[in-house]
Every structure is written in structure tokens, then in C-alpha cells.
TIZATOR-519164 format. One record per residue (C-alpha): residue in one letter; chain; z, y, x. Coordinates in nm, 2 decimals. Example, Ala and Ser with C-alpha at 12.3 -4.5 7.8 and 13.67 -1.06 7.14 Angstrom:
BEGIN
NODE / A / A / 0.78 / -0.45 / 1.23
NODE / S / A / 0.71 / -0.11 / 1.37
//
This chain:
BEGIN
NODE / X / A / 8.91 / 13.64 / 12.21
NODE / X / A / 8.87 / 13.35 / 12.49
NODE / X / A / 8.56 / 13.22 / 12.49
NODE / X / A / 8.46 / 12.82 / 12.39
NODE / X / A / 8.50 / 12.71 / 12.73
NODE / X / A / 8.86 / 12.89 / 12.83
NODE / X / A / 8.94 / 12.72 / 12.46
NODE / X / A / 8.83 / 12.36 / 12.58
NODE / X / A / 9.01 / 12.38 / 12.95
NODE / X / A / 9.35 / 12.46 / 12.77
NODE / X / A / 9.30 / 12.27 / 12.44
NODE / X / A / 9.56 / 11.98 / 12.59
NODE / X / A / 9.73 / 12.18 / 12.82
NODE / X / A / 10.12 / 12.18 / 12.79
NODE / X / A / 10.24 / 12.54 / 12.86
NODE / X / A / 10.58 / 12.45 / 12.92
NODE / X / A / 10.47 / 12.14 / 13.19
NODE / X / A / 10.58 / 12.24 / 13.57
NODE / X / A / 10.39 / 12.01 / 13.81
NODE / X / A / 10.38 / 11.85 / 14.17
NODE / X / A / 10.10 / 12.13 / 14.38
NODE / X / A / 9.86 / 11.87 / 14.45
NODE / X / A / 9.85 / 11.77 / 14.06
NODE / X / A / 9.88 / 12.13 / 14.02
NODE / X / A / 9.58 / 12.19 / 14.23
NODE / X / A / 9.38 / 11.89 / 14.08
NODE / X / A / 9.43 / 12.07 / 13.72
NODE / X / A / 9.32 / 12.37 / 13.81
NODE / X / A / 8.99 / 12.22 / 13.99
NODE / X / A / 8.89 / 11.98 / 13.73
NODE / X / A / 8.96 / 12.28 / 13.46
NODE / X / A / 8.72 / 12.51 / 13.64
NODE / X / A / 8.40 / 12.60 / 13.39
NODE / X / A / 8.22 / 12.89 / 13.58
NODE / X / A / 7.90 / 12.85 / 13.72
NODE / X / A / 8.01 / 12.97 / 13.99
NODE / X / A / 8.24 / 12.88 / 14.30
NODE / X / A / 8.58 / 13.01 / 14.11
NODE / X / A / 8.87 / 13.18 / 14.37
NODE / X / A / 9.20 / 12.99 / 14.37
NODE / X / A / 9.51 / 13.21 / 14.34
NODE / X / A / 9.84 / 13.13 / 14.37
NODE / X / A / 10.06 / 13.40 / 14.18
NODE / X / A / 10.45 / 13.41 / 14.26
NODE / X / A / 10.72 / 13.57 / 14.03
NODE / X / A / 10.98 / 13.73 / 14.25
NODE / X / A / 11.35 / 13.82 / 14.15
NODE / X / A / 11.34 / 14.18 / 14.35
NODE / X / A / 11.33 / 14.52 / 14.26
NODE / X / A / 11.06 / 14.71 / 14.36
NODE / X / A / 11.19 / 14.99 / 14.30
NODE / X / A / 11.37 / 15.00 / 14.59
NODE / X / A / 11.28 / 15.02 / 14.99
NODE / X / A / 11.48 / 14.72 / 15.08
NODE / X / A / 11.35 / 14.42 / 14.83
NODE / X / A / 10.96 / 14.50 / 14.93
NODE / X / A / 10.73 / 14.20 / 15.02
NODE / X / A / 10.47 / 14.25 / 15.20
NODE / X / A / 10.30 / 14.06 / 15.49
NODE / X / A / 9.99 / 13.88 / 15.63
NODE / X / A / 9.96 / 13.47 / 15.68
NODE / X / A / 9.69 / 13.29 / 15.83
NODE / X / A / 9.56 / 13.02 / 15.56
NODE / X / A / 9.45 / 12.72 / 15.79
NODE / X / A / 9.13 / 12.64 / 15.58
NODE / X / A / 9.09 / 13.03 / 15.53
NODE / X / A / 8.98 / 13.19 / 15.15
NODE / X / A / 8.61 / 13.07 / 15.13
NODE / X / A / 8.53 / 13.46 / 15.12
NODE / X / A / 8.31 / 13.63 / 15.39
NODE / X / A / 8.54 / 14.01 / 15.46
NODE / X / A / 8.39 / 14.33 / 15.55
NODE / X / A / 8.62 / 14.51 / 15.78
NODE / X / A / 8.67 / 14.87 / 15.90
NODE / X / A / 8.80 / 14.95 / 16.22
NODE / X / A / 8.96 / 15.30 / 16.34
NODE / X / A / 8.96 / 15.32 / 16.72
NODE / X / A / 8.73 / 15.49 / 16.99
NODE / X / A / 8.60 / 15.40 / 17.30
NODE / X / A / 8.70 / 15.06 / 17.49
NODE / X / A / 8.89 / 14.97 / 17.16
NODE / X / A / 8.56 / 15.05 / 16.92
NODE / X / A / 8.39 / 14.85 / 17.19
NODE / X / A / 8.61 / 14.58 / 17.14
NODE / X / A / 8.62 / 14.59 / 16.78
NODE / X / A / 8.26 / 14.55 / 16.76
NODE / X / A / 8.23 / 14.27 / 16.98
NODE / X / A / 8.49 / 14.03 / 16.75
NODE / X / A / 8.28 / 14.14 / 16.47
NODE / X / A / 8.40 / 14.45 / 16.30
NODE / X / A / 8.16 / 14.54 / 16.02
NODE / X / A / 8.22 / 14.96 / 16.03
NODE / X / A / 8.38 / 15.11 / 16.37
NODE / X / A / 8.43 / 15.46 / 16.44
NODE / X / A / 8.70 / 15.76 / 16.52
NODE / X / A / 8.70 / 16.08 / 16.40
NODE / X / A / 8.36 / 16.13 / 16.26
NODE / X / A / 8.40 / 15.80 / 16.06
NODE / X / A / 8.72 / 15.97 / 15.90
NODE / X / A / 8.50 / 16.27 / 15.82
NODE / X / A / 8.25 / 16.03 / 15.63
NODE / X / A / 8.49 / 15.86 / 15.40
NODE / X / A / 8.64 / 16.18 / 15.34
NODE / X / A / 8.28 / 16.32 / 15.25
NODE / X / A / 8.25 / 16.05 / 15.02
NODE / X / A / 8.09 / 15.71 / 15.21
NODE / X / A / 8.06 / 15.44 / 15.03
NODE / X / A / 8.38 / 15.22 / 15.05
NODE / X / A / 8.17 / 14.96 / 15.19
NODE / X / A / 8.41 / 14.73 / 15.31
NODE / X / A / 8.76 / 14.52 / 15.21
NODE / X / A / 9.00 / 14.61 / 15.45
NODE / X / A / 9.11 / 14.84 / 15.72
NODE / X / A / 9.21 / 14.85 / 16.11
NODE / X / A / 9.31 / 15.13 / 16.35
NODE / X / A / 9.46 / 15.17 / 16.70
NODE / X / A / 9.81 / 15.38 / 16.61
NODE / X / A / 9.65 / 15.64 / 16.81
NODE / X / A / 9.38 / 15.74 / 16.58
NODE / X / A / 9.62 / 15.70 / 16.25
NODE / X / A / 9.70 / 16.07 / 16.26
NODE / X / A / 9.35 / 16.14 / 16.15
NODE / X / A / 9.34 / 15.82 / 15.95
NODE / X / A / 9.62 / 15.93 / 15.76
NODE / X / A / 9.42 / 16.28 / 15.61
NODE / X / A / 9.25 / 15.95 / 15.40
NODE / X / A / 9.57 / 15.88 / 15.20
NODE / X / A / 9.43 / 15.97 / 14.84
NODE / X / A / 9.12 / 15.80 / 14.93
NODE / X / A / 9.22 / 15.45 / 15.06
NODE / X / A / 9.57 / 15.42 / 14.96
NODE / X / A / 9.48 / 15.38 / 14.53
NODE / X / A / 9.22 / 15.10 / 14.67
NODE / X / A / 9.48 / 14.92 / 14.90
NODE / X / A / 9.26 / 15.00 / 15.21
NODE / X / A / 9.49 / 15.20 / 15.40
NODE / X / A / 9.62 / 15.07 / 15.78
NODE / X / A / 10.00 / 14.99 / 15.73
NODE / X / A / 10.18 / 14.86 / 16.06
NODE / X / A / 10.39 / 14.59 / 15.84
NODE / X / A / 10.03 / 14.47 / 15.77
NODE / X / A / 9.97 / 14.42 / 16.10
NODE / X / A / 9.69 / 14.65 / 16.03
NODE / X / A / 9.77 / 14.96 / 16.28
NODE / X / A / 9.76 / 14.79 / 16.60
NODE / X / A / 9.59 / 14.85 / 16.97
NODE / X / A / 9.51 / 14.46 / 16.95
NODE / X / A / 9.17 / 14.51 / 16.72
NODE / X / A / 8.95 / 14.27 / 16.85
NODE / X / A / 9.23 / 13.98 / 16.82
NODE / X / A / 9.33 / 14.14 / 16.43
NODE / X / A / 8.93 / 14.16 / 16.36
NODE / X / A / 8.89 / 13.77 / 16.43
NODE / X / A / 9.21 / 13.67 / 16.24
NODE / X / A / 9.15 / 13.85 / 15.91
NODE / X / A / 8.77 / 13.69 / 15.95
NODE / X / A / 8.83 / 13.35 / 16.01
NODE / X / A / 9.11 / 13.39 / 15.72
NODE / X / A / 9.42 / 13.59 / 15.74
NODE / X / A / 9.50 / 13.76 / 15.43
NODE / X / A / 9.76 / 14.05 / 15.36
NODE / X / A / 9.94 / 14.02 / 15.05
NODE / X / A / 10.22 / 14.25 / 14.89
NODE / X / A / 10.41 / 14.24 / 14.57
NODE / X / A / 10.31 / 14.48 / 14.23
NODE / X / A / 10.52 / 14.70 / 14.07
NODE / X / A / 10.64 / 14.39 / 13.87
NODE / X / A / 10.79 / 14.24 / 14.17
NODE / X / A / 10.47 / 14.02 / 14.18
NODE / X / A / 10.27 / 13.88 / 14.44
NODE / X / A / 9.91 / 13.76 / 14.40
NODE / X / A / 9.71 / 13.61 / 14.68
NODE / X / A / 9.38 / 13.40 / 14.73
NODE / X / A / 9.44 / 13.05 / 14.89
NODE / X / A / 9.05 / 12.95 / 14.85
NODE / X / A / 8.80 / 12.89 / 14.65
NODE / X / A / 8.76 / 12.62 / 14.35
NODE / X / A / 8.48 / 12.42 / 14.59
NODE / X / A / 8.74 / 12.32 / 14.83
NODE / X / A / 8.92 / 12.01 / 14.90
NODE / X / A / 9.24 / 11.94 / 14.73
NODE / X / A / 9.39 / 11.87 / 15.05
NODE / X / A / 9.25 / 12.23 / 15.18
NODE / X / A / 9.40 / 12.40 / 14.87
NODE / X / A / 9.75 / 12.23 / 14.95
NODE / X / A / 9.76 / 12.30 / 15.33
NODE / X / A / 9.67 / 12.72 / 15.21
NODE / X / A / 9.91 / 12.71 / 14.93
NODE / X / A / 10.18 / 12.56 / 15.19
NODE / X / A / 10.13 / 12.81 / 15.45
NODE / X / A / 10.13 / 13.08 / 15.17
NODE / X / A / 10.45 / 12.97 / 15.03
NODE / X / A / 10.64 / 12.93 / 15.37
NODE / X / A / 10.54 / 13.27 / 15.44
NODE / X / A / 10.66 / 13.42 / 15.10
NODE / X / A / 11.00 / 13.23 / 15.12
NODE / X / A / 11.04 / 13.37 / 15.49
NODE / X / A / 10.97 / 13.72 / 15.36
NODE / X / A / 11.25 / 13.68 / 15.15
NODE / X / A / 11.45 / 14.03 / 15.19
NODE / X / A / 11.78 / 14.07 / 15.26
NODE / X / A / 11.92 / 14.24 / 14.94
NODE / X / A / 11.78 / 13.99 / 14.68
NODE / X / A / 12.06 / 13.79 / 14.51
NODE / X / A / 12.03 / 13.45 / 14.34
NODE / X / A / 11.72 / 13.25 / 14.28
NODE / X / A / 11.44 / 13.42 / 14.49
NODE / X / A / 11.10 / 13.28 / 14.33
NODE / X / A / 11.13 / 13.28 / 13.94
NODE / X / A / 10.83 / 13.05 / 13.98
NODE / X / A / 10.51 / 12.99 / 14.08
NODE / X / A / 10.18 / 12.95 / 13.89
NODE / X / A / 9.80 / 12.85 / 14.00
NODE / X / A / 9.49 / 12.97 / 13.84
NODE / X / A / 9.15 / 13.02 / 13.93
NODE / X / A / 8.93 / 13.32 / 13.81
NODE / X / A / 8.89 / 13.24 / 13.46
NODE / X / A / 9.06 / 12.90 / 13.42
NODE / X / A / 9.42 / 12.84 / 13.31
NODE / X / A / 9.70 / 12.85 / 13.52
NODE / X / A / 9.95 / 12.56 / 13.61
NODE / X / A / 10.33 / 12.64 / 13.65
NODE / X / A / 10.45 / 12.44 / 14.02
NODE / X / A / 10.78 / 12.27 / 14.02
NODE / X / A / 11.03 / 12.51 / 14.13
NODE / X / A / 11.18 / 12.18 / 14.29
NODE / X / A / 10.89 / 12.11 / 14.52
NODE / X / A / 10.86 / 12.45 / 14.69
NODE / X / A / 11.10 / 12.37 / 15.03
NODE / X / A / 10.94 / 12.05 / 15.06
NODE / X / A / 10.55 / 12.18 / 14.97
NODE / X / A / 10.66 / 12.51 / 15.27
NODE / X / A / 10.81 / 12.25 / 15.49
NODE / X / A / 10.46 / 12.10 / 15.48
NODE / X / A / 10.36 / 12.42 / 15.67
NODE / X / A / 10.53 / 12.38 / 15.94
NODE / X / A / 10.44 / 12.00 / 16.00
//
């Protein structure tokens, strides 16, 4: 059962209202009961299959505000490239012997990966262990790359990976309930340009069945299906 305050957030709340993302954004923030500094997500409704190869989303974007989350990342590489990794501020960096850790049962200790393609052969022996937790390097990620120190300092200063469910869903965090609205907007923009970019090849018709804004345990708000050109167009000034 929803507790008193999840009750009093949607008492007037019109389930079937689409609105404008900034007004969209301002209901979610002035709905927001924690007591603490609730994530903003933005949850799209795709028309693809994923069931098959060919209607897959998946990508990274850079949020200009960034997610209002400090990341721990993992980096795969050896020598000049661990070196490098370290020095943009890589949390975890090692080769082989860090492979032989996690695979002896490390701690997980961190919420995303990076490795040099080089090392991805050993990497890969981690499939069962990283891959149910999302945590595996995947060159469409941008994730497997000899460019670490440059990928380490994105993804910290707010690049974010997202990829759609099994539903044909995808969920990602465009900041945190504390931010301004205009923040929120500018993230959501750059999110949704990306997402309609991604668009693949094989999906027919309407693209985005819609797309709705939530934070952690507030309500979400449906956006305008009519105001998602103009709100990605915003994106690219």
C-alpha cells in the first residue's frame, strides 16, 4: 500500500494529463516528499523489439549539468594506460591480477567499468560476474577503449550509459530533485536528442510511445509527445 505521503503528492494528479517538460519538471520537484535529495529519471517507452539484434538502444550522452551522483569507476588496462587511468581519477585500476580478484569474489565496489580492448580477453572470463550487474565493458558503450583517461573524466563529470530493458524501455538519471529546473530541462534535452538519434533502422511508425518523469518515490508526469523535436532541438542550441 503507498504510504500517506505518495497518497498526498498524487491525490490531484490527473493520470491522463501530458505536459510541457519544464511544467513536467516543476511537478515532479514540488511533488518530491523524501528527506532526502530524490534522483530525477526520465523513462522512455520505445516501439522496438528487443528481441531482435537490429532494434537495440543503447548508448552514452553527456548530461551538461551531469546526474548530481559521485561514480566509482573501474578501469582494466596495464601499464602507461593504468597510469593514465589513475591520474583522471579512476577509483579501481588493474590487469590481470585485478580480473583474478573479482573472479575470487572482490567486492563489486564500484558502478561501472573501463578497459583498454587489449586486456578484454581476460576481462571477458568475468561475463557471469559483471554482465547480470550491468558492469561489463561493451565497445557500443564506449566503454572498451585505449582512450581511459579521457572516458574516466567524462563518465565523472557526467556521462551516463543507458540501454533499453527487455520491454523495449529505457531508464536513465538526468539529476537529482535539488537541481534547478532549468538544469533538469538542459539534461532531459540532451537525453532526449540522444534517444531520438539512436533511433534504429528497422523500427516502423511512431518511435517513442511516450515519455514520463519521476523521481525516486514521487509520481511520474507523462511529457507531450508534441514537445519532444522542439524540447531535443533545445540540445543542440
Amino acid at each position: 500500500m503507498p504510504g500517506k505521503n505518495y497518497a498526498a503528492a498524487v491525490a490531484d494528479r490527473d493520470h491522463e494529463a501530458s505536459f510541457e517538460p519544464r511544467a513536467a519538471l516543476e511537478n515532479v520537484k514540488s511533488r518530491s516528499y523524501a528527506k532526502f535529495d530524490e534522483t530525477v529519471e526520465a523513462i522512455f517507452r520505445l516501439n522496438i523489439d528487443p528481441r531482435h539484434a537490429d532494434q537495440l538502444v543503447r548508448g552514452t550522452v553527456s548530461l551538461p549539468h551531469g546526474t548530481g551522483k559521485s561514480i566509482r569507476i573501474a578501469v582494466f588496462a596495464t601499464g602507461e594506460k593504468a597510469k593514465e587511468a589513475e591520474t583522471a581519477g579512476a577509483d579501481v585500476v588493474g590487469g590481470k591480477e585485478l580480473v583474478e580478484e573479482i573472479s575470487s569474489g572482490r567486492a563489486l565496489d564500484f558502478d561501472m567499468t573501463i578497459a583498454t580492448p587489449d586486456i578484454m580477453s581476460e576481462v571477458g572470463k568475468l561475463g557471469k560476474v559483471l554482465g547480470p550487474r550491468n558492469l561489463m565493458p561493451n565497445p557500443k558503450a564506449g566503454t572498451v577503449t585505449f582512450d581511459v583517461g579521457k572516458t574516466v573524466e567524462e563518465f565523472k563529470a557526467g556521462k551516463v550509459e543507458y540501454r533499453n530493458d527487455k520491454n523495449g524501455n529505457v531508464h536513465a538519471v538526468i539529476g537529482k530533485v535539488s537541481f534547478e529546473v532549468d538544469q533538469l530541462v538542459s539534461n532531459l534535452a540532451a537525453l532526449t536528442d540522444e534517444i531520438l538519434r539512436a533511433r534504429p533502422a528497422a523500427t516502423k511508425g511512431r518511435y517513442v510511445k511516450n515519455l514520463a518523469i519521476s523521481s525516486t518515490m514521487g509520481p511520474s508526469f507523462r511529457v507531450d509527445h508534441g514537445t519532444l523535436d522542439d524540447l531535443a532541438a533545445l540540445a543542440r542550441g
